[in-house]
C-alpha positions as CSV (number, residue, x, y, z in Angstrom):
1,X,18.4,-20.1,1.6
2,X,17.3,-17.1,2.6
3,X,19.8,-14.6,3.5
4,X,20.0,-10.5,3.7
5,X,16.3,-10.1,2.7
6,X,15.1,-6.5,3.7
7,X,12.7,-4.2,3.0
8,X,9.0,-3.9,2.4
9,X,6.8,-4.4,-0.9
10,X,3.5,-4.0,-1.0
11,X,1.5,-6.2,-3.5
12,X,-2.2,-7.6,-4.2
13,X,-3.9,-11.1,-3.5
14,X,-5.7,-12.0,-6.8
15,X,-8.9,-13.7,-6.7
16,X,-7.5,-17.0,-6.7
17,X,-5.3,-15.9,-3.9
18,X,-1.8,-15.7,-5.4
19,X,0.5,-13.3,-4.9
20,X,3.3,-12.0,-6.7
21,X,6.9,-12.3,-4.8
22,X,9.2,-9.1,-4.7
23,X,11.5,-9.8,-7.4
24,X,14.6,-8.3,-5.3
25,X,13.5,-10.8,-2.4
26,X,13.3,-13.8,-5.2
27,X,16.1,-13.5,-6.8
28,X,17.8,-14.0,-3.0
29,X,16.3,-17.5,-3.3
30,X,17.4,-20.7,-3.9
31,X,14.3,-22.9,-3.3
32,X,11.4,-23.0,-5.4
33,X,9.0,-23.6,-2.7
34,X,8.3,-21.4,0.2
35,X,6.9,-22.4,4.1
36,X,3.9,-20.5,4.9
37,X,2.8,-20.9,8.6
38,X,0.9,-18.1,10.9
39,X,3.2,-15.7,12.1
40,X,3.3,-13.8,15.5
41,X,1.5,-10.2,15.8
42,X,-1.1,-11.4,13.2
43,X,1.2,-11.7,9.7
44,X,2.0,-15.0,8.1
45,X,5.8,-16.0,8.2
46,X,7.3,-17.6,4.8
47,X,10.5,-19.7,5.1
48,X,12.9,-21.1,2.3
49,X,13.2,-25.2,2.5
50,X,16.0,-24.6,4.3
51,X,15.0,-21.6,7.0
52,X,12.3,-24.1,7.1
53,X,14.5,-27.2,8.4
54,X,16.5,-24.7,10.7
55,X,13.3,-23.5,12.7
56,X,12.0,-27.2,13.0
57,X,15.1,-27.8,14.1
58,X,15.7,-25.2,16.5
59,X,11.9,-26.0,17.8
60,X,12.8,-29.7,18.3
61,X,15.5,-28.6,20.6
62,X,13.1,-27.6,22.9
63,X,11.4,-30.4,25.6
64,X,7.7,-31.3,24.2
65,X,5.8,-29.9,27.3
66,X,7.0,-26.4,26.2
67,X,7.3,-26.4,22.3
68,X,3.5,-28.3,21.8
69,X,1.7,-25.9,21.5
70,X,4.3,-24.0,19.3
71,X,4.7,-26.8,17.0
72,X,0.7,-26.8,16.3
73,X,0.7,-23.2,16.0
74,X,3.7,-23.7,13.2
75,X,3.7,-27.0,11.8
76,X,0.4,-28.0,11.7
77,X,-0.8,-24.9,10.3
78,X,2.1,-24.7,7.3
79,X,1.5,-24.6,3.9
80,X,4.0,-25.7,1.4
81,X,3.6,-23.1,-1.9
82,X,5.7,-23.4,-4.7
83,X,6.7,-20.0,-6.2
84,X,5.5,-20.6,-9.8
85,X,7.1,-19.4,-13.1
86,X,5.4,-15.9,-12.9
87,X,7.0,-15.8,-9.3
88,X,3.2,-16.2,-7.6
89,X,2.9,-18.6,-4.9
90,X,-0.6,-19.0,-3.5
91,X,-1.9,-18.6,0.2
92,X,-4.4,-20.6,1.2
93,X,-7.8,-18.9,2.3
94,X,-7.5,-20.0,6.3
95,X,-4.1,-18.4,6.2
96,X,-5.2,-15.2,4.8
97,X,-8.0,-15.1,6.8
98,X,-5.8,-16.0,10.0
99,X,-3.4,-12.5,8.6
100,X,-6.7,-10.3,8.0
101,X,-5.2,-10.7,4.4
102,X,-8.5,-9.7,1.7
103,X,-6.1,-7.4,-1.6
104,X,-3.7,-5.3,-0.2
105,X,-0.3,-7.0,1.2
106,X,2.8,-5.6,2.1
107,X,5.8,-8.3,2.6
108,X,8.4,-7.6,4.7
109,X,12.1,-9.2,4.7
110,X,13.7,-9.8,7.8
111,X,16.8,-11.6,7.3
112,X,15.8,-15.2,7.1
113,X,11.9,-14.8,6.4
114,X,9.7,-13.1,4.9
115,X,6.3,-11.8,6.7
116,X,2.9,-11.2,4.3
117,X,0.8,-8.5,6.3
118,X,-2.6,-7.1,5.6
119,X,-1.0,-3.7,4.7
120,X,-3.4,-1.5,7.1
121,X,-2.0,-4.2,10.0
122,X,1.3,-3.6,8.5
123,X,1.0,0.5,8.9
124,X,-0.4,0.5,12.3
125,X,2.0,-2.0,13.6
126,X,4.8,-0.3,12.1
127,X,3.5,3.7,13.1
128,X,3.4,2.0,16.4
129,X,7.3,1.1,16.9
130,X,8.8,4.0,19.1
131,X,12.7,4.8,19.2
132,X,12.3,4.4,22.8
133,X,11.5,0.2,22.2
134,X,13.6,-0.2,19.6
135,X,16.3,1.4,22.2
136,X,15.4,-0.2,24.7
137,X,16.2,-4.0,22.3
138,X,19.5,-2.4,21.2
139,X,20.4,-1.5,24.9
140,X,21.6,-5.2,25.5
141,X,24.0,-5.4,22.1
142,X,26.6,-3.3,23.3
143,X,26.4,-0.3,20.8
């Protein structure tokens, strides 16, 4: 389980395409293997076994006229990478090309997954976050 990851990292893609996990975000693991699958906004999402089984199950709740095309976006694009004894885990070459991923990668926690960005996606995308939206998401918590 994943639980309290935060925080960025940035890190390199070798030539083989591996990639060494944050060690702070790794020691908050339990599983040896980690769900890659595209992610929204152009990153790649990475789930634990079991943030895996929760998001499956959470998309089977949903009727299969609206979660299809969902579930092929997901599921049928996942990759299952173990996290080796160096901490690597390797992302296949469609999935990095899917993220724009080539060296530079910066991976983000976010409570129950971790996103792998192309680090130039990741510093646009994150110049481009105003107080004003993040405000305007808050507005319906109650702060």
């Amino acid at each position: 389980m994943m639980t309290g990851m935060v925080g960025h990292f940035e890190h390199t893609v070798d030539a083989k395409g591996r990639l060494f996990l944050p060690a702070k975000q790794r020691e908050k693991m339990t599983s040896k293997v980690l769900y890659l699958t595209p992610g929204l906004d152009d990153c790649l999402f990475g789930f634990t076994e079991a943030q895996w089984d929760e998001f499956l199950g959470r998309l089977s709740t949903l009727p299969l006229t609206t979660a299809r095309q969902a579930e092929r976006f997901f599921v049928g694009n996942a990759f299952e990478a173990e996290i080796d004894g160096q901490g690597r885990i390797s992302i296949p070459a469609n999935l990095r090309k899917r993220a724009g991923i080539e060296k530079e990668v910066t991976v983000v926690g976010l409570r129950e997954r971790l996103e792998f960005w192309d680090t130039g996606r990741w510093n646009k995308m994150d110049d481009g976050i105003s107080s004003e939206q993040v405000e305007a998401v808050l507005s319906g918590l109650n702060f």
